[in-house]
N, C-alpha and C positions, 0 to 999 in steps of 0.2 A: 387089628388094623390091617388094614390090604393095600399092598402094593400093586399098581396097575399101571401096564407100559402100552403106551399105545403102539399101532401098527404101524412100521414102517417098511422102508426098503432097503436091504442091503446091498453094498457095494455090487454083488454078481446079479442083482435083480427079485434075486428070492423074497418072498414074502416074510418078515419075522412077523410069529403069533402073537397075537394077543394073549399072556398067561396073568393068571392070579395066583399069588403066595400069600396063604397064610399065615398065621402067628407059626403054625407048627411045621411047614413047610419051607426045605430046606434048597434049596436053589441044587440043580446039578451040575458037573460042567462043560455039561452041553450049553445048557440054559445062559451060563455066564460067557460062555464064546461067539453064541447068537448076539448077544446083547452089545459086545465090544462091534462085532462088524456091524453090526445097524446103525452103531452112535462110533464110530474111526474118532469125530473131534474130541471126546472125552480121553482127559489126560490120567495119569497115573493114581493123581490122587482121588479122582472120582471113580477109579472102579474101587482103589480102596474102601470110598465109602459105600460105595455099592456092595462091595463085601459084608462092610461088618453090618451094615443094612439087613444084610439077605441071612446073614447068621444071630446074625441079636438083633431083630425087631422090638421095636418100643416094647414096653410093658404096657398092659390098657390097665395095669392098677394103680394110680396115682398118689404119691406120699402124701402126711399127711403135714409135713409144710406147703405143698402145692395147693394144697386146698383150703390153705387157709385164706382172709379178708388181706386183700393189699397192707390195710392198715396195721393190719396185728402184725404184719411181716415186717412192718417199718419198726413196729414196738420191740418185735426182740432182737432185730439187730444192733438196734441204739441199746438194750437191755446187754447184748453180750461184749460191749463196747465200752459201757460204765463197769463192766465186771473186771475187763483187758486193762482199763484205767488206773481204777480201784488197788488193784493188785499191783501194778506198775509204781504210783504211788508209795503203797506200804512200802516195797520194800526198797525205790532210790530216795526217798527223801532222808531215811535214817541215816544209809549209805553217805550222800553228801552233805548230810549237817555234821556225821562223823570226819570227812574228810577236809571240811570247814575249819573245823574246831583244831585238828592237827596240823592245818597254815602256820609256819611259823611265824605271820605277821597278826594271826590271831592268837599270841597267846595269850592276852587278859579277858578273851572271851573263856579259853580255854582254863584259864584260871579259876575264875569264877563258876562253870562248870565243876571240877573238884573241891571248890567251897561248898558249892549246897551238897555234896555229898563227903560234907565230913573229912576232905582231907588236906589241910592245911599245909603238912608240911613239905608236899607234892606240890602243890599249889606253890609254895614259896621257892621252889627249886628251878618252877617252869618261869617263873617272873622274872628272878632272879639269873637265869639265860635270856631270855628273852631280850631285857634291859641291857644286857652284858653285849649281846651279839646288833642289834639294834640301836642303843644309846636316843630312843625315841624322844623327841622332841613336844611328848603332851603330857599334860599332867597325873593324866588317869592310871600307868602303869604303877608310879612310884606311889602314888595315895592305897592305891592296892596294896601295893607290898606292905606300905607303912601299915598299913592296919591289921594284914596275916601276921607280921612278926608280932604287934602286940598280941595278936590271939595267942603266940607262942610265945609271949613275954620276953622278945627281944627288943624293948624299950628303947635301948640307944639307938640302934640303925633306926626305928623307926619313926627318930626325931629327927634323922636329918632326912629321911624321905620324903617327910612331910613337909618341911623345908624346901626341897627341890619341888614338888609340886607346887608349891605357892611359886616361887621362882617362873616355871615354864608356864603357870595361871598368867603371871604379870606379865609376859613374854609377847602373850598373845593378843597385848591392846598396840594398836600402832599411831605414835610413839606410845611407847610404856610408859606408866608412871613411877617416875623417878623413884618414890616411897613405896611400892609394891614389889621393884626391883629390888630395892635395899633393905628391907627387912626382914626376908630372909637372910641374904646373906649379911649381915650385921647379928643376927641369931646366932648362927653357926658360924661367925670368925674365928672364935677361939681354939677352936681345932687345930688352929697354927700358929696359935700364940707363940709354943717356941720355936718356932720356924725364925731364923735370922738369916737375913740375905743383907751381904754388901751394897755397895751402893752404884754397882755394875749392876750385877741381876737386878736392884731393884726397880732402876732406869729402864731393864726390857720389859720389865713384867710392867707398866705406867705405858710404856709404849703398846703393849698389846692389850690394855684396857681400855686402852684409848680406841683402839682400831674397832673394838668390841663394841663398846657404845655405839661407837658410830655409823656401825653395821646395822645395828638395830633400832638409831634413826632416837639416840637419847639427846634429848637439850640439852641436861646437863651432863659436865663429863664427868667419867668413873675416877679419873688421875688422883681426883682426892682422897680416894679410899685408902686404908690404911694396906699393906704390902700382905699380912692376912686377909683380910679381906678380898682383895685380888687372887689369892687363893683359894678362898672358896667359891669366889664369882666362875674359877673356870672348872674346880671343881665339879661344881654343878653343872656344866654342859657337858663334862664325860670325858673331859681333859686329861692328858696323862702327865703325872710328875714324877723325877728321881730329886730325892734327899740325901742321896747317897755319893752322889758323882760318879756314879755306872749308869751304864746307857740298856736302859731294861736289863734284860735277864743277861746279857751277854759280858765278859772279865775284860770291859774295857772302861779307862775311866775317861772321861770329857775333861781335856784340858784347862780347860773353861766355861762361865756359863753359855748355853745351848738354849737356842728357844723358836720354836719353829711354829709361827700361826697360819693358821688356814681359810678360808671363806668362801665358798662353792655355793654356783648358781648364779643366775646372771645379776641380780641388783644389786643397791648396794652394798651388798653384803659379798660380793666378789672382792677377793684379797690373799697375797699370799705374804708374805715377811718369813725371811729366814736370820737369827741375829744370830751373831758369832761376838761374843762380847760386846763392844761396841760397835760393830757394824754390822750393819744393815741392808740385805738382798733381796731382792723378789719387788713385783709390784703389781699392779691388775692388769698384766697381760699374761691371756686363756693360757694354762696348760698347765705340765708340771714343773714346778721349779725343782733346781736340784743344784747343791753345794757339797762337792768333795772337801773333805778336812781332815791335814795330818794328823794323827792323833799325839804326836808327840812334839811338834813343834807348835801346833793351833795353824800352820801356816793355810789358805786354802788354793787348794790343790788344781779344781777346777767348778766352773759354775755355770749351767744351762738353762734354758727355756725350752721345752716340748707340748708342742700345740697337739694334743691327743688327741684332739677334737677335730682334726681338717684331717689327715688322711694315713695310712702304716705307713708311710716313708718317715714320716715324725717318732712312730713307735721304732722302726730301725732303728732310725740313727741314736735315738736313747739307750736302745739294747747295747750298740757299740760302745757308748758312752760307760756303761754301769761295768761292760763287758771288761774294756780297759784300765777300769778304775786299780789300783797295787792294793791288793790283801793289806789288810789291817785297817785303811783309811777309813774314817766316818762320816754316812752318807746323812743329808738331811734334806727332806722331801717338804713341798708345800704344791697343794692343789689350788689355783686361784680358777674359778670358774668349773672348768671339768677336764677330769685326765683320764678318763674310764671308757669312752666311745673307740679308739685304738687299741686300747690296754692289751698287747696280745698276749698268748701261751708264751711267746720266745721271750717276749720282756717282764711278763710275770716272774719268768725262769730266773732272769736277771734280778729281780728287787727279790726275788726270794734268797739270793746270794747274799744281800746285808742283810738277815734275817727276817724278812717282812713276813705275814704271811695270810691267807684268807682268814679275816675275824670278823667280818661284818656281813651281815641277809643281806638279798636283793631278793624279795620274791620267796623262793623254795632253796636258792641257790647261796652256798657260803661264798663270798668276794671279798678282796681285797679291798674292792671301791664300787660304790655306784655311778649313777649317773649322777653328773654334778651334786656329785657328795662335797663337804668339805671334808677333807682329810690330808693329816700333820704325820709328820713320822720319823723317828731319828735312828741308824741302825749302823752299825759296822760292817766291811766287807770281811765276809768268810765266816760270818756268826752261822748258827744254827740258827736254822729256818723256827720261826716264833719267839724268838729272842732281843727281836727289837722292842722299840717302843712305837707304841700307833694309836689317835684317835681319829674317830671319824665323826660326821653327822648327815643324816640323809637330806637331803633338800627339801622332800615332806616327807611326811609320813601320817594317813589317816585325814589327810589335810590341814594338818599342822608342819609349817614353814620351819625351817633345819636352822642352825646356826653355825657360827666358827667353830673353830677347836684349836688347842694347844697342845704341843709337845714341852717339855721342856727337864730339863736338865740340871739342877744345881752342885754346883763342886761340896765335896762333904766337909770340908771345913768352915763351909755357912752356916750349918743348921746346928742348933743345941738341943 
């Protein structure tokens, strides 16, 4: 290839020549200082390229993708494209169906997974948290379990799993039917046969059967069931009870019956009740309820509403609230609606002082609560963190609708 400059004039008048460079001819710089005064307008980066011009002229030998058909040019671009794909593919799809499968809101995928490969009693450990940390509201986890443990011939547990599924199966017609409701638990009553409650507790426990049904929108009411019965009715939602007259794990005992319902979320299933024997706190307005009680007198102490939902000045003044409360007192907690949108670190701090503590998923994350979860809880001030007593329920979960929950408490001289 040849370079050819035409003939001008430079600035002083002088004639610049006409030269040719060839492929192997190397510019000197003379040649290149001629060249700037002929052309003054050319800026820095055109003599640059005038450089590497004049020192690495084209090659006149042409590759041999340059000489390929347009077409074939298009073929192996799209060709190195499917390859860049391909490859990409293999190895993020494994990646995140691995990453899937280890969700902790996927663990009956993740279950199932270790079934067809033979490991059962893995499989029934991840369920078996899963269920624990979630308390899920469908029926597929617990028919799960119920069928691993028969493969490992734990029969009992996995008659009342099966139980609970049919339970959260009947759950999911709205209204339920009355006889899909009850047949389960009329199956499994007797698990509390010698459960005997006075005729205190048994009046709260009627009271929060009643609230139950009617959360969930039943004609008829539960009041008639027998007082077992009512026991396994909230069994089955993930309820927590003491038979003992200690308030969970911690060496304080409930002067009296205790009984704290919950119901999160906006419909009717919004509700909180907190009973201290005979009487009766809380009611469906949003936030947390919260009832201080002596432990030694039963007298109470002090009783709030925090709207957790409208803004942290609500979570403050709660912090002050728990912050104030005198060591030893027992706290009891009811979520009507939602108490989890403020829920800060400082006030976490606080419920963590009657031993409350993160037991419940949102997500990836262990929480205390979700968002409009239902969640009950009864705990002592100055207990050791996880020593309270606590359920909860998510408001869905996989798109199945959450429901109440109870805490409750019986003095030990009820139960035989």
């Amino acid at each position: 290839m040849i370079f050819v400059f035409p003939m001008s004039r430079c600035s002083t008048g002088r004639a610049f020549p006409r030269q040719k460079y060839k492929q192997t001819e190397v510019p000197t710089d003379h040649d290149k200082r001629d060249f700037i005064h002929a052309f003054p307008e050319f800026d820095f980066k055109r003599k640059l390229l005038y450089d590497v011009a004049m020192h690495n002229p084209p090659s006149s030998d042409r590759s041999h993708l340059s000489t390929m058909p347009p077409r074939r040019k298009v073929w192996v671009v799209w060709a190195l494209l499917a390859v860049i794909f391909l490859l990409f593919n293999g190895l993020y799809w494994p990646i995140r169906s691995y990453q899937e499968l280890s969700h902790p809101a996927s663990f009956v995928a993740y279950a199932h997974y270790l079934l067809e490969r033979n490991a059962a009693q893995e499989a029934r450990e991840v369920l078996t948290e899963g269920i624990a940390h979630i308390n899920p509201p469908t029926p597929v986890p617990y028919e799960l379990l119920a069928q691993t443990k028969q493969a490992l011939s734990d029969n009992e547990g996995a008659e009342f799993l099966h139980h609970r599924a049919a339970f959260y199966r009947a759950l999911q017609h709205a209204p339920p039917h009355l006889d899909a409701v009850l047949d389960p638990i009329k199956a499994m009553e007797n698990r509390y046969a010698a459960v005997q409650l006075n005729n205190q507790a048994r009046s709260l426990l009627r009271r929060a059967a009643a609230s139950f049904g009617a959360a969930i929108e039943m004609r008829e009411p539960l009041t008639s069931l027998s007082a077992s019965a009512q026991l396994t009715l909230f069994e089955m939602t993930g309820s927590a009870f003491s038979f003992s007259g200690y308030i969970g794990d911690t060496d304080t005992a409930a002067p009296m019956p205790l009984m704290v319902y919950s119901g999160g979320g906006m419909d009717a299933r919004r509700n909180a009740q907190i009973m201290v024997g005979n009487r009766v706190y809380g009611d469906r307005q949003r936030g947390m309820h919260v009832v201080l009680l002596d432990r030694t007198t039963s007298a109470v102490l002090q009783t709030g509403v925090f709207d957790l939902w409208e803004n942290a000045t609500e979570a403050k003044r709660m912090r002050h609230f728990l912050e104030d409360a005198p060591t030893g007192c027992i706290g009891l907690f009811a979520v009507c609606d939602d108490g989890s949108a403020f829920l800060t670190a400082a006030l976490e701090q606080a419920l963590f002082g009657f031993g409350l503590d993160r037991l419940a998923l949102d997500g990836r994350e262990q929480v205390m609560l979700g968002l409009r979860y239902s969640f009950a809880a009864i705990g002592v001030k100055g207990a050791a963190r996880g020593t309270a007593m606590q359920s909860w329920s998510p408001e869905k979960f996989k798109g199945y609708r959450g429901h109440p929950v109870l805490c409750a408490v019986f003095q030990g001289e009820e139960t035989s």
